[in-house]
VORO-952623 format. One record per residue (C-alpha): residue number from 0; residue in one letter; x, y, z. Coordinates in Angstrom, 3 decimals. Example, Ala and Ser with C-alpha at 12.3 -4.5 7.8 and 13.67 -1.06 7.14 Angstrom:
SITE  resi  resn        c1        c2        c3
SITE     0     A    12.300    -4.500     7.800
SITE     1     S    13.670    -1.060     7.140
# end
This chain:
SITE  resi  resn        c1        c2        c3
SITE     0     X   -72.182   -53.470   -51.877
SITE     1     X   -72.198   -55.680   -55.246
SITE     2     X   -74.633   -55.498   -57.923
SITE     3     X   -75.974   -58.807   -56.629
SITE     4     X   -75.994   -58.451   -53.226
SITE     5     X   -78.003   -55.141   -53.667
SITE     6     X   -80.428   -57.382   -56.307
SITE     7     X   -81.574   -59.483   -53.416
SITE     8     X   -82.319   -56.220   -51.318
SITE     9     X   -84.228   -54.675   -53.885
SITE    10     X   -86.068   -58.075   -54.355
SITE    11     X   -87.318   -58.203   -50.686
SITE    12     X   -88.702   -55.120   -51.123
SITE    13     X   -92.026   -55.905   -51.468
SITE    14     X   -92.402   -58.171   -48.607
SITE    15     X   -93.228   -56.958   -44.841
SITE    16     X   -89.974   -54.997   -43.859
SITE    17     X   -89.380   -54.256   -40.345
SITE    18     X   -85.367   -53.054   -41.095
SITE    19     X   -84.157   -50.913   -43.870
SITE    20     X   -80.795   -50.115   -44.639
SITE    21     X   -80.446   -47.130   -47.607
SITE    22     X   -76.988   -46.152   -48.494
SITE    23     X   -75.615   -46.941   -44.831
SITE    24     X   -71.842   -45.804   -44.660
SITE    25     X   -69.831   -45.191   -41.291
SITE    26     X   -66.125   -43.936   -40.703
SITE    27     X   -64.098   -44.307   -37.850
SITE    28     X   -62.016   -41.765   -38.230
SITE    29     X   -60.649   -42.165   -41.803
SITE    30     X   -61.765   -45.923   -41.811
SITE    31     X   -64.586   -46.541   -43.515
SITE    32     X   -66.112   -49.270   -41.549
SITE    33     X   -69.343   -49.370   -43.757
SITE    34     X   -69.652   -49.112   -47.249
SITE    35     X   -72.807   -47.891   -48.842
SITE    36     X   -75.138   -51.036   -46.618
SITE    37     X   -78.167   -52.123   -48.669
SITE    38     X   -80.445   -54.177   -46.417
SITE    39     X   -83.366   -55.340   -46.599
SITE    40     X   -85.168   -57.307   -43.420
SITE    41     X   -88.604   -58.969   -43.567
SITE    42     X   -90.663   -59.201   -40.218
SITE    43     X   -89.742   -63.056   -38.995
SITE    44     X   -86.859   -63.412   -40.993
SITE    45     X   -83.661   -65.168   -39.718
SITE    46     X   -80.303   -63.493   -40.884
SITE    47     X   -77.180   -64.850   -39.905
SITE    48     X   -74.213   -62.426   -40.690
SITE    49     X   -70.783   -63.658   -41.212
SITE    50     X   -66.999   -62.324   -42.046
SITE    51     X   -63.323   -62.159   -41.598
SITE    52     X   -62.663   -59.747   -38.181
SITE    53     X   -63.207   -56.392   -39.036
SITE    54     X   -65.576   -56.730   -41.550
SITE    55     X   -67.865   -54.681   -40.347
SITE    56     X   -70.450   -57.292   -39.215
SITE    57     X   -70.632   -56.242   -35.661
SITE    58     X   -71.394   -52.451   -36.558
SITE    59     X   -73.685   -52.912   -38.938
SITE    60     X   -76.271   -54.768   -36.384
SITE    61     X   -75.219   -51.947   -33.574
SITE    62     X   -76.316   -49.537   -35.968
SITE    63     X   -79.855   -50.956   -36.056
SITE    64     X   -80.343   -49.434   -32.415
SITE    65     X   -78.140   -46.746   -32.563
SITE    66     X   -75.281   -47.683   -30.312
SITE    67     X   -72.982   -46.566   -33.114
SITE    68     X   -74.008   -43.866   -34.640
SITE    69     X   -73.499   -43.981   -38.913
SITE    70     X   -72.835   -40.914   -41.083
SITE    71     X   -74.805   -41.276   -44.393
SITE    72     X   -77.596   -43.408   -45.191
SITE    73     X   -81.344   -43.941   -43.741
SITE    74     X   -82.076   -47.155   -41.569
SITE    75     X   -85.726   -47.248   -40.748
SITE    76     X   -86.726   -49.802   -37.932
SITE    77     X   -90.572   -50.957   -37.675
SITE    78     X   -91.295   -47.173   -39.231
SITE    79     X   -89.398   -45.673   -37.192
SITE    80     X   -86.509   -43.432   -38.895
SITE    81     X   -83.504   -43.499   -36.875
SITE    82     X   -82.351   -39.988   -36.511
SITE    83     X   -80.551   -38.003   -33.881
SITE    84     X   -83.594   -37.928   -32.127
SITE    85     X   -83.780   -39.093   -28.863
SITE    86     X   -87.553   -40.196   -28.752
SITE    87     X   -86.719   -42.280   -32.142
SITE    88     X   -84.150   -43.712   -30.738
SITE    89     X   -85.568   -44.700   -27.068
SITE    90     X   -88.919   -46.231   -28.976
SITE    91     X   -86.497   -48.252   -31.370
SITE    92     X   -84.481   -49.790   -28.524
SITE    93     X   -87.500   -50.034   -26.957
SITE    94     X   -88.324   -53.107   -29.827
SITE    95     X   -84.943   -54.183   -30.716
SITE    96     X   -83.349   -56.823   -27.971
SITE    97     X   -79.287   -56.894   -27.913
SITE    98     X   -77.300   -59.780   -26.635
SITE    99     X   -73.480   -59.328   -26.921
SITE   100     X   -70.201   -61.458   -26.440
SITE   101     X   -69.929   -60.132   -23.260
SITE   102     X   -72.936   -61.211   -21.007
SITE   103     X   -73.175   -57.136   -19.270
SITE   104     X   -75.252   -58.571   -16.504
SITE   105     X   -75.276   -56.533   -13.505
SITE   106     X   -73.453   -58.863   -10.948
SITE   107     X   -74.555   -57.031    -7.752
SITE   108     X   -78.455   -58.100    -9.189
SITE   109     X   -80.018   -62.075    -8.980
SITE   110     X   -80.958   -63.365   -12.108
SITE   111     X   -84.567   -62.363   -11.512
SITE   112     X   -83.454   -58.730   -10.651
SITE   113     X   -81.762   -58.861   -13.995
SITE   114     X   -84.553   -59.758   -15.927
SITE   115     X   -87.128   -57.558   -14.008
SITE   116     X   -84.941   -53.854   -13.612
SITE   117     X   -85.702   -52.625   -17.340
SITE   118     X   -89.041   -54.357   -17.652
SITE   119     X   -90.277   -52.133   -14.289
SITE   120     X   -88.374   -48.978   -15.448
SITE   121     X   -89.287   -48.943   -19.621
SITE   122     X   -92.293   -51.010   -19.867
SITE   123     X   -93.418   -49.845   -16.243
SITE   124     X   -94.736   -52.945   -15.360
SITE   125     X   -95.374   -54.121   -11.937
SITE   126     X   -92.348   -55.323   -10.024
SITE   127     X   -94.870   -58.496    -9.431
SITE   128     X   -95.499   -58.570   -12.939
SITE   129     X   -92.264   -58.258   -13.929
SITE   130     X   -91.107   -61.525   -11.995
SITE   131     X   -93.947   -63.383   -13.631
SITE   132     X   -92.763   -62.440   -16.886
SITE   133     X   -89.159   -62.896   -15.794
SITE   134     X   -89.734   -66.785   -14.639
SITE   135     X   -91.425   -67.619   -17.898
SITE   136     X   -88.794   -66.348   -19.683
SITE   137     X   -86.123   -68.349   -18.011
SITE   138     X   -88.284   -71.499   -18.226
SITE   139     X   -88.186   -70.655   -21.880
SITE   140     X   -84.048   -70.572   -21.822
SITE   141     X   -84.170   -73.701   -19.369
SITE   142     X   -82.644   -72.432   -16.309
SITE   143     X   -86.061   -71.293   -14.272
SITE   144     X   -83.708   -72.931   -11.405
SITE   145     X   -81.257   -70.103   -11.693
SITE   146     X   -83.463   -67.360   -10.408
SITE   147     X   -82.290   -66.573    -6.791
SITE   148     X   -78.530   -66.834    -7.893
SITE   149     X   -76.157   -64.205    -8.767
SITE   150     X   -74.210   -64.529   -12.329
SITE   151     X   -71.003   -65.046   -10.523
SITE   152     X   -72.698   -68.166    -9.570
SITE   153     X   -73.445   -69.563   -13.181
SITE   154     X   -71.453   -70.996   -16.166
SITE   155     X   -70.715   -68.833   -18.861
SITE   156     X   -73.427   -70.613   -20.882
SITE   157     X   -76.007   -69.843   -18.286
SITE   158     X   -75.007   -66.478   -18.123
SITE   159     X   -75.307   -66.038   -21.784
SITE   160     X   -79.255   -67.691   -21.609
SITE   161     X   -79.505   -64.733   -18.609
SITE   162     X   -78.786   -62.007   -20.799
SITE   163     X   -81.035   -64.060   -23.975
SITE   164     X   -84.121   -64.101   -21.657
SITE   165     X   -83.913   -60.842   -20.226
SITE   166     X   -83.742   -59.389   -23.582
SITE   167     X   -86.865   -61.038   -23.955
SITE   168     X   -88.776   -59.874   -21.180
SITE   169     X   -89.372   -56.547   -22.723
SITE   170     X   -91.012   -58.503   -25.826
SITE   171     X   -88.960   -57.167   -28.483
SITE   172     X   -89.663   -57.041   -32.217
SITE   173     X   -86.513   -57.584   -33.448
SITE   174     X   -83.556   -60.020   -31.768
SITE   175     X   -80.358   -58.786   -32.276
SITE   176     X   -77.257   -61.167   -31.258
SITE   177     X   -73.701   -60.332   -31.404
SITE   178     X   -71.215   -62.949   -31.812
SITE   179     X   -72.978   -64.375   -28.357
SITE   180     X   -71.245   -67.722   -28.245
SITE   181     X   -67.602   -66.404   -29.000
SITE   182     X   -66.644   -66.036   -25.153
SITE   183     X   -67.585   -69.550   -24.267
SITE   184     X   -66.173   -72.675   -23.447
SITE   185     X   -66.322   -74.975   -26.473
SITE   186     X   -68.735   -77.262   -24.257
SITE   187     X   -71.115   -74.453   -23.464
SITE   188     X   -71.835   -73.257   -27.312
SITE   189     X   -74.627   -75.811   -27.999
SITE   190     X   -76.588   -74.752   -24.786
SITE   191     X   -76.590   -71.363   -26.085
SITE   192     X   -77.316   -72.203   -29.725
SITE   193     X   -79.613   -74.708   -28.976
SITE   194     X   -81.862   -71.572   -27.464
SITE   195     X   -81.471   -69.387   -30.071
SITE   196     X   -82.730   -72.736   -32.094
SITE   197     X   -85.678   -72.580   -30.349
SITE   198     X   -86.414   -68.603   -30.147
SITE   199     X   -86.097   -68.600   -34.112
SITE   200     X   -88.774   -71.278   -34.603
SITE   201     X   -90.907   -68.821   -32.626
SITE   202     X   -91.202   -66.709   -35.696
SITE   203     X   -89.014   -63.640   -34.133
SITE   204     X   -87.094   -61.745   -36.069
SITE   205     X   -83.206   -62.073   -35.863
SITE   206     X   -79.569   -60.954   -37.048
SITE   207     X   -76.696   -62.334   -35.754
SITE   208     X   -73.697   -62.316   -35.917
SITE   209     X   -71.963   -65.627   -35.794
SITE   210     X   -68.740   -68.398   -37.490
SITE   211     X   -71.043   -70.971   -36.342
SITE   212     X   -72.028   -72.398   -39.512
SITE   213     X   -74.012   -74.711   -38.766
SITE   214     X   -76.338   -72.820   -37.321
SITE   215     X   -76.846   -70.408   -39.941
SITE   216     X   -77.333   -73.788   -42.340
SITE   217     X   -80.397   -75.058   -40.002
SITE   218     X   -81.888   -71.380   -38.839
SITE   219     X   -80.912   -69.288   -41.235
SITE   220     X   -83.460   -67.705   -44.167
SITE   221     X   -80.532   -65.728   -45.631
SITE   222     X   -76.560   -65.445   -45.025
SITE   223     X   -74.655   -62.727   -45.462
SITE   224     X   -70.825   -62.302   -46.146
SITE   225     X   -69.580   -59.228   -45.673
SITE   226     X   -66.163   -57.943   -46.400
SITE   227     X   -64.290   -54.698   -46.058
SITE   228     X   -67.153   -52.927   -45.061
SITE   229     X   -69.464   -54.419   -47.662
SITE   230     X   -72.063   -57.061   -48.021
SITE   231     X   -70.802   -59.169   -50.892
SITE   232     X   -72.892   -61.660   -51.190
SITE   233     X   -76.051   -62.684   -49.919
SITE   234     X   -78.442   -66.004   -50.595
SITE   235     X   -80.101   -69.087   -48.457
SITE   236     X   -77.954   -71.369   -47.105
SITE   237     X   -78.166   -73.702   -49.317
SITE   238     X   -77.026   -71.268   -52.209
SITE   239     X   -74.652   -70.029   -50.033
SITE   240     X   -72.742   -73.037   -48.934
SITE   241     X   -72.953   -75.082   -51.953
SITE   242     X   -72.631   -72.260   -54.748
SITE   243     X   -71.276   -68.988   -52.929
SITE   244     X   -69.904   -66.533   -56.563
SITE   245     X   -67.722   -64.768   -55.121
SITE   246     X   -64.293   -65.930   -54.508
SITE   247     X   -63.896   -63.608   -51.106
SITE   248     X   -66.959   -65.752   -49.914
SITE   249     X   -65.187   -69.075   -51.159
SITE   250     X   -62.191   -68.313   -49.580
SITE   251     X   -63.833   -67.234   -46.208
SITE   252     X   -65.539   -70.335   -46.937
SITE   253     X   -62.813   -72.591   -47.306
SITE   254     X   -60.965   -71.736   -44.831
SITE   255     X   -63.944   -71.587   -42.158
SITE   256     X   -65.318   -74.599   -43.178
SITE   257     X   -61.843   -76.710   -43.108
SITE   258     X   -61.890   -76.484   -39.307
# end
């Protein structure tokens, strides 16, 4: 973590955090994947996270609700610490929504079963209102026609909408999206993006992990570059594309950017 990537942590401080990062280092193995994370996350704010593979972009955010565990370090989600215990860690995932490359919807379930199975089992709602919650949910990811089919039967974009809604069906706090346009057809991106567009003008909170740029330049409050394990820099987009200081973020940059 730079000096001035931990400046604009310490800055945020004072805000309304809902994620805190505090010394946040992971191995695998010998490899240390993290590197001392200092982050910062204010409740509604829209972080985009980008990097060279390997980077460590995808296990910083899967830290957040402990499906990788980390070995030093506090992260503290809505005030709850995240610690090997299992309560914590059930009534953090219980208010942090995951969608990942992969769409891991059950394929043997309709799209409705989908969205309804963890509402009825964590939030113990009704199955009927479940459904109802379920059906405004894909109205909300425009594909409320999509409910009686199985996700064999759907593009890869509409799958990816699928797994978007249903994460929002158990009204999370916090969004969390993993690279979740990076197994699509080129022609099925903007449908996906174009959702997350709208979910972030909702006011929810968000991290995720992208290379599209130009969605972090029209969503994004900060971006983040991280490198080797660390977050080198950080700013707005507008800092960050036009002025990035440090020359591993210009040359991600440059070479992102040129395609």
């Amino acid at each position: 973590m730079t000096d001035q990537a931990g400046a604009v942590a310490t800055d945020r401080g004072d805000h309304d955090p809902i994620i805190q990062m505090i010394g946040v280092s992971k191995w695998f193995g010998a490899f240390n994947v993290l590197r001392d994370i200092q982050l910062t996350i204010d409740r509604g704010e829209r972080i985009v996270i980008c990097g060279p593979s390997g980077s460590g972009k995808s296990t910083l955010i899967r830290c957040i609700n402990r499906l990788e565990e980390f070995q030093s370090g506090r992260i503290i989600v809505d005030g709850i610490p995240l610690t090997n215990n299992v309560r914590d860690i059930e009534a953090v995932r219980r208010e942090v929504g995951m969608v990942f490359q992969q769409f891991n919807l059950f394929p043997h379930l309709t799209v409705l079963e989908n969205c309804t199975l963890s509402q009825v089992w964590v939030r113990k709602r009704s199955k009927a209102e479940a459904e109802r919650v379920a059906r405004h949910y894909l109205e909300r990811v425009r594909i409320p026609e999509q409910a009686d089919k199985y996700p064999g039967q759907l593009s890869g974009g509409q799958q990816q909408r699928v797994a978007i809604a249903r994460s929002l069906c158990m009204n999370p706090k916090v969004m969390l999206f993993d690279e979740p346009t990076s197994a699509l057809d080129p022609e099925m991106v903007k449908e996906v993006l174009d959702v997350m567009i709208s979910l972030a003008e909702t006011g929810m909170t968000m991290l995720v992990v992208t290379h599209e740029m130009g969605f972090a330049k029209s969503v994004a409050d900060r971006v983040l570059f991280m490198d080797r394990g660390e977050i080198v820099e950080q700013a707005p987009p507008d800092q960050f594309f036009t002025n990035p200081t440090s020359e591993r973020t210009k040359l991600f940059l440059s070479q992102i950017l040129s395609h």
